[in-house]
C-alpha positions as CSV (number, residue, x, y, z in Angstrom):
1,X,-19.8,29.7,43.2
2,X,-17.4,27.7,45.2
3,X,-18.0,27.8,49.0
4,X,-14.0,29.4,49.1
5,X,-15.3,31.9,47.3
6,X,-17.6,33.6,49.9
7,X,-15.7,36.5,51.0
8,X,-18.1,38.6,53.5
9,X,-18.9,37.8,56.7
10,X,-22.5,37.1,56.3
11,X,-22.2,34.8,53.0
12,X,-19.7,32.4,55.5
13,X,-21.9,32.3,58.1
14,X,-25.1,31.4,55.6
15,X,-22.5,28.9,53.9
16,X,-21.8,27.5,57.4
17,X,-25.4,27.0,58.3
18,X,-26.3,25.7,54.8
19,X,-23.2,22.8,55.1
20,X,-24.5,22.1,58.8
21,X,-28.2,21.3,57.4
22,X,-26.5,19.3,54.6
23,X,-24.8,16.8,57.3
24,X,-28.1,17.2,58.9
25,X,-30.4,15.6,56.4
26,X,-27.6,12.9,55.5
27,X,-28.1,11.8,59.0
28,X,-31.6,11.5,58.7
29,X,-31.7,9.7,55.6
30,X,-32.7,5.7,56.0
31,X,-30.0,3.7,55.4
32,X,-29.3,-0.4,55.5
33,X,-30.5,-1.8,59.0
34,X,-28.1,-4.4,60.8
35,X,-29.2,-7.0,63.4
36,X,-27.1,-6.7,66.5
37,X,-24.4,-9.5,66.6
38,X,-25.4,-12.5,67.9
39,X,-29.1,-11.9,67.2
40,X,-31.4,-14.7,65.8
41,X,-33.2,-14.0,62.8
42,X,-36.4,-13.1,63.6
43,X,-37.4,-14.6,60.4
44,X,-39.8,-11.5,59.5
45,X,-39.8,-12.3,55.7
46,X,-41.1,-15.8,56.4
47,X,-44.7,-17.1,56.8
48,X,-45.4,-19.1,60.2
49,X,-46.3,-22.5,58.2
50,X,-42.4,-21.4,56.2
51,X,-41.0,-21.4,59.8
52,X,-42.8,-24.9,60.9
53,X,-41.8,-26.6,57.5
54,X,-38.0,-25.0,57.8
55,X,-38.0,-26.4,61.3
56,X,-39.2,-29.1,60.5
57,X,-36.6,-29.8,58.0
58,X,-33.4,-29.7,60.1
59,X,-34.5,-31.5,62.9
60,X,-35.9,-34.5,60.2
61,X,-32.5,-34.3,58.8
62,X,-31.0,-34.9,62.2
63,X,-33.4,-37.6,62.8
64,X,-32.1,-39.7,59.4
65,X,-28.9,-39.4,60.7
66,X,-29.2,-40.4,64.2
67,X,-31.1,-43.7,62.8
68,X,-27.8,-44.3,60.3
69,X,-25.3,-43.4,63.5
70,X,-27.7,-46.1,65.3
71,X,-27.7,-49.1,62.9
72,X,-23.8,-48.8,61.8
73,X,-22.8,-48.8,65.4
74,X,-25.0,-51.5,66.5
75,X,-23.0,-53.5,63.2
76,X,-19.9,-52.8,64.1
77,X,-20.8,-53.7,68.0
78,X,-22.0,-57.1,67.0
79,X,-18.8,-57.4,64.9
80,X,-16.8,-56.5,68.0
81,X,-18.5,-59.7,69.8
82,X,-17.6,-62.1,66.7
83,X,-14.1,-61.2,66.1
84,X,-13.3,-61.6,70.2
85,X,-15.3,-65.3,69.8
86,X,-13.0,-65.7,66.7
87,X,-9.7,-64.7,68.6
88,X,-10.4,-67.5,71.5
89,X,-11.5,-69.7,69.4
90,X,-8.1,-69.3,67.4
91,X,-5.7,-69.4,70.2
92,X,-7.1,-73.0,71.7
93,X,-6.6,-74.1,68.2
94,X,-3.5,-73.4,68.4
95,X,-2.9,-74.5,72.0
96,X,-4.2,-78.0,70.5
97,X,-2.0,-77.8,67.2
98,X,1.0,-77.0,69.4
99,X,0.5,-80.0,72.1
100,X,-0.3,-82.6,69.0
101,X,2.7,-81.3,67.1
102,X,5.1,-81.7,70.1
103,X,3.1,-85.0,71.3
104,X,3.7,-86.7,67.2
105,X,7.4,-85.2,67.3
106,X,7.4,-87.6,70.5
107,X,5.8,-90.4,69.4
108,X,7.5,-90.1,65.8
109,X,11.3,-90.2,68.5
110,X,10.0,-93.4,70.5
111,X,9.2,-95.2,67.8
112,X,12.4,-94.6,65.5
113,X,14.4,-96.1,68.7
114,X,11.9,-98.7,68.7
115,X,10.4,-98.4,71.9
116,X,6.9,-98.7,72.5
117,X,4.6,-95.5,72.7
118,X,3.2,-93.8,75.6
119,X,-0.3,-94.0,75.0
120,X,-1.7,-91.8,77.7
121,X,-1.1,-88.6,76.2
122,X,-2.6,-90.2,72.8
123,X,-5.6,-91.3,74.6
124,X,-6.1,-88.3,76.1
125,X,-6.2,-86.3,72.9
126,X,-7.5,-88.7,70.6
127,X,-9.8,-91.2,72.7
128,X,-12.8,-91.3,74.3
129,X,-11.6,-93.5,77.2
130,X,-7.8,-93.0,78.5
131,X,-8.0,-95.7,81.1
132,X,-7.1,-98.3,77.6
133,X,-3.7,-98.2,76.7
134,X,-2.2,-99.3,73.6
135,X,-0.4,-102.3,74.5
136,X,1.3,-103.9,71.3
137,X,3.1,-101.9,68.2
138,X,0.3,-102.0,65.5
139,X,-1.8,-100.3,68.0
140,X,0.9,-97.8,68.4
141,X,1.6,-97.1,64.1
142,X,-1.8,-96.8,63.8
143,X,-2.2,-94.1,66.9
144,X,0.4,-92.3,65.3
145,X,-1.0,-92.5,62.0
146,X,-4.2,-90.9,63.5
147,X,-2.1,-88.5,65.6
148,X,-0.7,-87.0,62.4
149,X,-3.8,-87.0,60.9
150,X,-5.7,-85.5,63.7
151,X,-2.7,-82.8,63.3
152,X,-3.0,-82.2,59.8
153,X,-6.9,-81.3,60.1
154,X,-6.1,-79.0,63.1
155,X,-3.7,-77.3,60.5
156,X,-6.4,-77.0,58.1
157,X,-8.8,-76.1,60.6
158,X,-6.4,-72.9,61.9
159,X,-6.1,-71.7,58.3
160,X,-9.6,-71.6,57.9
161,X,-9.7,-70.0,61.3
162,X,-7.0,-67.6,60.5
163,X,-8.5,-66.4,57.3
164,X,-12.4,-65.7,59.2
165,X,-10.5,-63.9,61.8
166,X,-8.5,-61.8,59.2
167,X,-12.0,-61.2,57.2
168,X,-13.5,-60.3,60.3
169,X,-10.9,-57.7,61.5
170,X,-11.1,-56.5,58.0
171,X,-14.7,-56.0,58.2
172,X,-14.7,-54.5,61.8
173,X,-12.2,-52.1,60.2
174,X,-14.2,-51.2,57.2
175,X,-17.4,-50.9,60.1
176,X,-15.7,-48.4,62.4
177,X,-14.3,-46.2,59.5
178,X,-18.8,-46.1,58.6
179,X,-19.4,-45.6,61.8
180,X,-16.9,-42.7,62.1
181,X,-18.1,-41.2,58.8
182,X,-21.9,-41.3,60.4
183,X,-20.6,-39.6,63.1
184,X,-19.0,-37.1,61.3
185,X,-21.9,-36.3,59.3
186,X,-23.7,-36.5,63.2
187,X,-21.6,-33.5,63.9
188,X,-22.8,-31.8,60.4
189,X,-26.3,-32.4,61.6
190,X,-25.9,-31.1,65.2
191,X,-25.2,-27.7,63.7
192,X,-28.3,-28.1,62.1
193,X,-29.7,-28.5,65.1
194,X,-28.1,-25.7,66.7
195,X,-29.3,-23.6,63.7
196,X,-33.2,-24.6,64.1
197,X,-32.9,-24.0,67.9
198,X,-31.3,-20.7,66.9
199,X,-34.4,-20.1,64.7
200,X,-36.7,-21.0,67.6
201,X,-35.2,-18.7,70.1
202,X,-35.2,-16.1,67.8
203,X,-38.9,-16.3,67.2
204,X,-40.9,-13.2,68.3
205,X,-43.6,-13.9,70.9
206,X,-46.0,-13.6,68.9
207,X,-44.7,-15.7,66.4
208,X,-43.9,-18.8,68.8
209,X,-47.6,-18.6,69.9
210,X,-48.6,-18.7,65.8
211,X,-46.0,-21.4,65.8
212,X,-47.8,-23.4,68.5
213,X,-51.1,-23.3,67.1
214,X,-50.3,-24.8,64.4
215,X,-49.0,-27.4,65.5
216,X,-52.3,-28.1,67.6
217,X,-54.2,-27.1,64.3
218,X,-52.2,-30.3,62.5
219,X,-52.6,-32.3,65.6
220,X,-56.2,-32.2,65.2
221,X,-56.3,-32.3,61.6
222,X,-54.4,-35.8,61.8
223,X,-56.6,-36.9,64.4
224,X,-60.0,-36.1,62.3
225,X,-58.0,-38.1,59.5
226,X,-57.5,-41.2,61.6
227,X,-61.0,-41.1,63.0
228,X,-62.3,-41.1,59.2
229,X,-59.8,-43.4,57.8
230,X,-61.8,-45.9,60.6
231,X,-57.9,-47.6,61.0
232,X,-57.3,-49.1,64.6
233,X,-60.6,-49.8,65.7
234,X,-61.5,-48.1,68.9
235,X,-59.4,-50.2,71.6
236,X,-57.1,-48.0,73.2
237,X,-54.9,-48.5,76.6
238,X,-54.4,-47.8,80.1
239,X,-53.3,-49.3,83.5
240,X,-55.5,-47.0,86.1
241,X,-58.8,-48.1,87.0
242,X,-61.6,-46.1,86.2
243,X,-59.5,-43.9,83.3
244,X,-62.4,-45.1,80.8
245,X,-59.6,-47.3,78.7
246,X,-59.5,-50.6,77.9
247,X,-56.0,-52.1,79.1
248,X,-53.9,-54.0,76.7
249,X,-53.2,-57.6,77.8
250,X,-50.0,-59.5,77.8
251,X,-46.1,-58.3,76.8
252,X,-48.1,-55.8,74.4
253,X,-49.6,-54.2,77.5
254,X,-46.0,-54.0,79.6
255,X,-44.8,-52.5,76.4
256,X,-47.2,-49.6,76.6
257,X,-47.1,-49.2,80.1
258,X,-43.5,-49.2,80.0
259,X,-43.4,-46.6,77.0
260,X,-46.0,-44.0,78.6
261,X,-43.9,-44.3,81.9
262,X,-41.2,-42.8,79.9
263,X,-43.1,-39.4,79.2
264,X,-41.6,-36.0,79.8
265,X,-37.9,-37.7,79.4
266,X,-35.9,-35.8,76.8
267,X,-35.2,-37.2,73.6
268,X,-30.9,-37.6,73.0
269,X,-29.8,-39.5,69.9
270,X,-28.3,-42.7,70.3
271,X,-30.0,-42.9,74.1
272,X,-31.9,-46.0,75.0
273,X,-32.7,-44.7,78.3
274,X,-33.7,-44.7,81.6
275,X,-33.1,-41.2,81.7
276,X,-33.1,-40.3,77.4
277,X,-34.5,-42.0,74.7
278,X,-34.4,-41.5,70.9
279,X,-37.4,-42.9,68.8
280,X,-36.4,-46.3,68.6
281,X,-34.4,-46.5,71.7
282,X,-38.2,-46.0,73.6
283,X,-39.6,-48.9,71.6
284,X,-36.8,-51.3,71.4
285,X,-36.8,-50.8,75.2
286,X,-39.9,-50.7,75.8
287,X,-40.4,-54.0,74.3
288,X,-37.2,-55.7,75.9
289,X,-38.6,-54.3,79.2
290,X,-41.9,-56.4,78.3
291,X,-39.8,-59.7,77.7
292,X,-39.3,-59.8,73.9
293,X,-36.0,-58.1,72.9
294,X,-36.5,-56.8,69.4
295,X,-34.3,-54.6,66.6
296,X,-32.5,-51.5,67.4
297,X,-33.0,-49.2,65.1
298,X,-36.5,-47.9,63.0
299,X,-34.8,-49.3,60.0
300,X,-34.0,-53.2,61.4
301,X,-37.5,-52.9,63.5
302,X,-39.0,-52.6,59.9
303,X,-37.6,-55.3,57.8
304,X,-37.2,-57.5,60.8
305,X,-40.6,-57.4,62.7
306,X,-43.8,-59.2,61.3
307,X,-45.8,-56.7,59.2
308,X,-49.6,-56.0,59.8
309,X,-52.4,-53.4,57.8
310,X,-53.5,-50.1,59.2
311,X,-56.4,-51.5,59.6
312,X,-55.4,-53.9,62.1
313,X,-53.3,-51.6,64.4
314,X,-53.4,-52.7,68.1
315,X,-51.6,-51.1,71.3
316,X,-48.3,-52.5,71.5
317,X,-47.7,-52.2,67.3
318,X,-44.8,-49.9,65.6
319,X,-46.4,-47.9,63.6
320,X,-43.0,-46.9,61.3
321,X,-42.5,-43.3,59.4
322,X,-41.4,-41.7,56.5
323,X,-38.7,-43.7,54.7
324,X,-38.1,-46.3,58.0
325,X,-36.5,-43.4,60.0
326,X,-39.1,-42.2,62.4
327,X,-41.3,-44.8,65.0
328,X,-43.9,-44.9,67.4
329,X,-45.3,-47.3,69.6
330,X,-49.6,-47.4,69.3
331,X,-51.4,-46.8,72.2
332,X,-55.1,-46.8,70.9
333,X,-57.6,-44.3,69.7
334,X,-55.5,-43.1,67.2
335,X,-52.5,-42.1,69.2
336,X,-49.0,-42.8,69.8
337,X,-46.1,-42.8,72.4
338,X,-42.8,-41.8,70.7
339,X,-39.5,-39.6,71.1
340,X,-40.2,-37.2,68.6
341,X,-37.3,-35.0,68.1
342,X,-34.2,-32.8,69.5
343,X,-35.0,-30.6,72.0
344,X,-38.8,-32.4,73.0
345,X,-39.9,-35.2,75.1
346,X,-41.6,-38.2,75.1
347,X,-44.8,-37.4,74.0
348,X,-48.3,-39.0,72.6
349,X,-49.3,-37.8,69.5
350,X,-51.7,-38.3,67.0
351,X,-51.2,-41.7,64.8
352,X,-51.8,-39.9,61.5
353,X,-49.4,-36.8,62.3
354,X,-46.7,-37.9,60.3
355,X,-46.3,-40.3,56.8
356,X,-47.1,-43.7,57.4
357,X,-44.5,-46.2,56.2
358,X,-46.2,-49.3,57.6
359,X,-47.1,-51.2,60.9
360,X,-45.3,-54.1,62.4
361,X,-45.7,-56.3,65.3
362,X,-43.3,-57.5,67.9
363,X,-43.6,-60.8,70.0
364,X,-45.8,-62.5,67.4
């Protein structure tokens, strides 16, 4: 029977109260659950270690692309330098080519009307002492014989100036469109970054306290693998007396002094302090502030610095990560000073907490 159908009171009202249940139980019924707007994830459906190696991921990724940012600016800096050396050095060439063209046109004038050549300006140009002038006409056809020849190298000279000025400009330009590019795809990455921090803020108490412990749970773990491995001896560093260390001597001491001064300071990409540092910014200014300017970047520190084995780690080394895009400076006892990441400080860690590319050695 159709509920139109119900014709006495009593059926309407029992129809009434039966429709009113109806919406009732509809209400009640579970339906699909929406996170308020603007909510992190919570990441509920992920395991803590899923959450550490997700992490882990984006800010790696950032990382890779902060070195790349790095070593294409630091190119197209140096690039900057050469082509401003290449554009004074091309217009006192042609200052010179323009005073020994109007100088020949001069001499070329005296001697058609057969007078005899001012030698001064010759000497000055093409002599070592001006005080001897040229005092019969051979003297003066052969002065101008070497005044055009003199003018016909500085011609040759320009065009091979010219054409390194125009490769170099050509090369800055290609430079600054990679550089752009890396910054571009810095951009990409910082979004990345703003995700993971998203992720992190999101994190449920409980969760961020999982989260922590395992990184101390990996932070001994790498620790009980250095100590096995037996790499790096048992020298370790210190400047305070009485701190039970054994102080690095020499510009390999200042170096860790200097990098363990920097702790607490935030890491920034691209920053090579005093206030920020990224990974390599700490060492390569750490090691400049110890006398001996070395590479930039993780990636230059590694092919350009003299290589050592694990086994023979001392305080002061580069111990270099991953693929060349990671570095921190040794500090003894299987530890390291580095900038580890967006959104931490300079830090020690253990040696052994991250892949091991190779060690290298500066000021040797």
């Amino acid at each position: 029977m159709e509920l139109s159908n119900v014709s006495t009171g009593g059926g309407q009202l029992r129809s009434r109260a039966a429709i009113a249940a109806l919406f009732c139980t509809i209400a009640l019924l579970p339906g699909p659950s929406y996170a308020t707007p603007g909510t992190p994830d919570p990441r509920n459906d992920k395991s803590i270690e899923e959450i550490h190696d997700e992490l882990d991921g984006l800010y790696r990724a950032a990382e890779v692309a902060t070195e790349a940012y790095d070593a294409a600016d630091e190119k197209a800096a140096e690039q900057e330098k050469r082509l401003t050396s290449l554009h004074k050095d091309l217009a006192r060439s042609e200052g010179r080519l323009a005073d020994l063209h109007d100088l020949a046109g001069a001499a070329a004038r005296t001697q058609y009307r057969g007078g005899n050549l001012d030698s001064t300006g010759l000497q000055l140009l093409l002599g070592d002492h001006p005080e001897h002038a040229l005092d019969d006409a051979a003297q003066a056809r052969q002065a101008l014989r070497s005044l055009v020849n003199v003018s016909e190298s500085q011609k040759t000279a320009r065009a091979e100036l010219s054409r390194q000025t125009d490769a170099a400009a050509q090369k800055l330009r290609e430079l600054r469109t990679s550089r752009a590019e890396k910054a571009e795809a810095k951009g990409k990455i910082e979004k990345k970054i703003a995700e993971a921090e998203q992720i992190e803020a999101g994190l449920k108490k409980e969760q961020t306290r999982k989260l922590a412990q395992l990184e101390k749970d990996q932070a001994q773990q790498a620790k009980a693998k250095w100590a096995d491995s037996g790499y790096g001896g048992g020298t370790s560093t210190g400047t305070g007396a009485g701190d039970g260390r054994t102080k690095a001597s020499g510009a390999a001491g200042k170096a860790v002094d200097f990098a363990l001064a920097q702790i607490g300071k935030p890491y920034v990409w691209g920053a090579v302090g005093p206030s920020s540092y990224d990974c390599s910014g700490l060492t390569s200014t750490a090691w400049a502030a110890a006398g001996h300017p070395i590479p930039r970047t993780s990636q230059a520190q590694w092919q350009g610095l003299t290589r050592v084995g694990l086994s023979s780690v001392q305080p002061g080394d580069l111990i270099i990560y991953y693929d060349a895009t990671h570095v921190g400076m040794y500090i003894g006892d299987g530890m390291i000073v580095h900038a580890p990441r967006p959104g931490r400080t300079v830090t020690t860690a253990p040696a052994a907490s991250m892949p091991i590319l190779g060690v290298v050695r500066p000021g040797v």
